[in-house]
Every structure is written in structure tokens, then in C-alpha cells.
C-alpha positions, 0 to 999 in steps of 0.5 A: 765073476764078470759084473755088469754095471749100467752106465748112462752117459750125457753127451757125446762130444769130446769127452763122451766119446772117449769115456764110451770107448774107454769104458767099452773097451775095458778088459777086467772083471767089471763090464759096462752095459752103456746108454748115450743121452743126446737131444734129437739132431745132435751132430754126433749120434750117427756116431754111437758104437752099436753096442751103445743104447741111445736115448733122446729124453731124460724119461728114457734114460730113467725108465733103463734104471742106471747105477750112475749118469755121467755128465759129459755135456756142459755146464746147462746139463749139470742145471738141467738133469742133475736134481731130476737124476738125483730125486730119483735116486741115481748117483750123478757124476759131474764134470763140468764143475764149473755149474757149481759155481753157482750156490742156488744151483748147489742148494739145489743138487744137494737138496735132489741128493738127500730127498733121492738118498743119493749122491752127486760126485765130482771129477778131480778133472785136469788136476790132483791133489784134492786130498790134500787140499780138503784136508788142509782147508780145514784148519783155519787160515788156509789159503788158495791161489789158483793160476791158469795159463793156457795157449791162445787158441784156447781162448781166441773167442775171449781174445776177440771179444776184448778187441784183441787180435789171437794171431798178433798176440805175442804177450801174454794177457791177462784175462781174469784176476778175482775169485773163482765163483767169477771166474768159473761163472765167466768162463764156463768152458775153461775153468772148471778147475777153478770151481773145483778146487774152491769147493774141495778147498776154502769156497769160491769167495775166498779162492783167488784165480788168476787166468792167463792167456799165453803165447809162449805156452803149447799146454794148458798150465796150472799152478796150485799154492795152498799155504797154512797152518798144515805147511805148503803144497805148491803143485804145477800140471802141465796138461796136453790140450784136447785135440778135439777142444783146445779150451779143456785138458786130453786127461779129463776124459781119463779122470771120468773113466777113472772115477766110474771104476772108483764108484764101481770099485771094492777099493777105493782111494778117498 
């Protein structure tokens, strides 16, 4: 039997674009009715598959009565539409993590998502082995360290504002050394890692980052060590750049298409 679940999706860049046509092109027993959020003039909405509904407000999109709205449209969407969706009571697929650096805004999502007896669900995004980490912070003594290296295009905006040329730049540079609630909290379009592992793991005080901007390297590169009473996981993914935005991983978009057949599945890893 063929099911139909309505999808709403925020965005239409990089990433909604791909989740839109992945999700359209889907040949299993789960079929998708989809609508598209995107502001009036945006750039990308003459772009819309015809099948697609498009909506230019929040009302819009709560009036068609989604089964869940993914965000796919930066950190200001999580703030914006997030707490809206969940009061009234539509799951809300977050990935840009990074939002969630912050606690106020926490509090918030999670306040939405119990008084609309929903959920807020977040991507794995461009890494793995969240299972193990959550399961590993909770035995005290745990330890997180998170390195992201990347190439220089995907940080020639950072480069520039510290007085540095991205084109004479032969050394790699290190551009962040703390935690992550700073890190996710400074670089908004590049460590939305750093947000997830801190919330899957020891929080965002107690994970440290360390970002790195490297000449030498074509791929976006991170490195994952979680030690404690459990043992040591040490995990090191080398991500293809998106074409379209060299700042995030091409496999993010997949793990949102991932993660809207893991909601709608029978089955599901946890």
C-alpha cells in the first residue's frame, strides 16, 4: 500500500533543493506530498518542481497540516519558526544545529514541544556515531574533543576578516580553540557539528573544538575523540565539500533525507 506523508520543507537552497528532489524521486511504498517555505523574492523559487506547493508565510504552511516541517534554511529559521511549528503540534526537523548553541533558544524548543505534545528532531548532519557518544556521556568522566579542518575556500570570509589573504595562505591556520557553545555561536554556517556532538555528548561547555582552516586539505575533515570509563572511540570523516556551498558537507542533505524516512519508518535505528 502506497502511504502519503506530508512533508514541509523551510528553504530552498543547497540543501532543500536536494531533500525536495530526493524525496520526489523516492521509488518505495512511502510517497511524499511536499510544500516549500520560502519568503516573497526569494532567488530560488521560480525553481520549485511543479509537483511542489509553495508557501510565502508560516500560516500558510500550518493551515496544509504537515506530519513534519524540515528546516533547511539557517540558524534564524530554527529561532524564527521552530517554537511556532512545535506549539502547534508539528514534529520540526532541525538542521542547522548550530541554533542550538544557544540555551535560551533551547529552553524555548523544548518548552513549544511539550505544551504542542510534539518533538524537535535533530540531523547526525556530516558525522556518525552519535549512538555511541550519547551512551558513552553517560558515565561520568567522559571526555569530547572535536577538530574540524577544512579547506580554505570554506572559510575565505573568516580568513579576510582576520587581515589574512585565502589565496596566499600556504599554512594551515587556526582559527578557533575553545568550546563549542563559541564555536557553533561564532561560526554559524560552519560548525553545526560542533553543536551536535556537544548536545548528543557532555554539552557545549565541556566539549572542546578546535577549527582549522588548511590549505593541504580538498575535503572538509573532522576528527572525533571520546574517551572515558566506556573505552575510546576516535572516528575521523573526510566529507566531499558542497558544490554549491563549500562552507557544509554534499552528505548533509542525504542525512536529512535519511532522517525523514527514519520518522516515517516501521523501523527505526535509535
Amino acid at each position: 500500500m502506497n502511504v502519503k506523508h506530508r512533508v514541509a520543507v523551510i528553504g530552498f537552497g543547497s540543501i532543500g533543493k536536494t531533500v525536495v528532489n530526493e524525496l520526489l524521486g523516492t521509488d518505495s511504498a512511502t510517497r511524499f506530498d511536499l510544500a516549500v517555505f520560502q519568503r516573497e523574492g526569494s532567488r530560488s523559487q521560480i525553481s520549485l518542481p511543479a509537483s511542489v506547493k509553495r508557501f510565502i508565510d508560516l500560516d500558510g504552511v500550518l493551515d496544509w497540516k504537515p506530519q513534519l516541517v524540515v528546516e533547511a534554511a539557517g540558524q534564524v529559521a530554527v529561532r524564527q519558526y521552530a517554537p511556532i511549528c512545535l506549539s502547534a503540534g508539528i514534529p520540526f526537523l532541525i538542521s542547522s544545529t548550530g541554533a542550538l548553541a544557544s540555551e535560551e533558544l533551547r529552553l524555548r524548543i523544548e518548552v513549544a514541544a511539550r505544551s504542542g505534545t510534539s518533538k524537535a528532531l535533530i540531523i547526525s548532519g556530516a558525522i556518525g556515531a552519535l549512538d555511541y557518544l550519547s551512551a558513552a556521556a553517560r558515565l561520568p568522566g567522559t571526555r569530547v574533543t572535536y577538530e574540524s579542518r577544512k579547506p580554505i575556500a570554506a572559510w575565505r570570509e573568516e580568513l579576510r576578516e582576520l587581515g589574512l589573504d585565502p589565496d596566499a595562505t600556504d599554512e594551515p591556520v587556526i582559527l578557533f580553540d575553545g568550546d563549542a557553545e563559541t564555536a557553533a555561536q561564532r561560526y554559524p554556517r560552519n560548525l553545526n557539528v560542533a553543536a551536535t556532538l556537544a548536545l548528543a555528548g557532555v554539552g557545549m561547555r565541556d566539549t572542546a573544538v578546535r577549527v582549522v582552516a588548511d590549505p593541504g586539505v580538498d575535503a572538509n575533515t573532522h576528527v572525533i575523540t571520546v574517551e572515558g570509563p566506556s573505552g575510546t572511540l576516535h572516528t575521523r570523516i573526510v566529507n566531499a565539500p558542497s558544490l554549491d556551498n563549500p562552507k557544509t558537507s554534499a552528505i548533509v542533505a542525504f542525512s536529512v533525507v535519511n532522517a525523514i524516512h527514519q520518522y516515517f519508518a516501521p523501523l527505526q535505528f535509535t
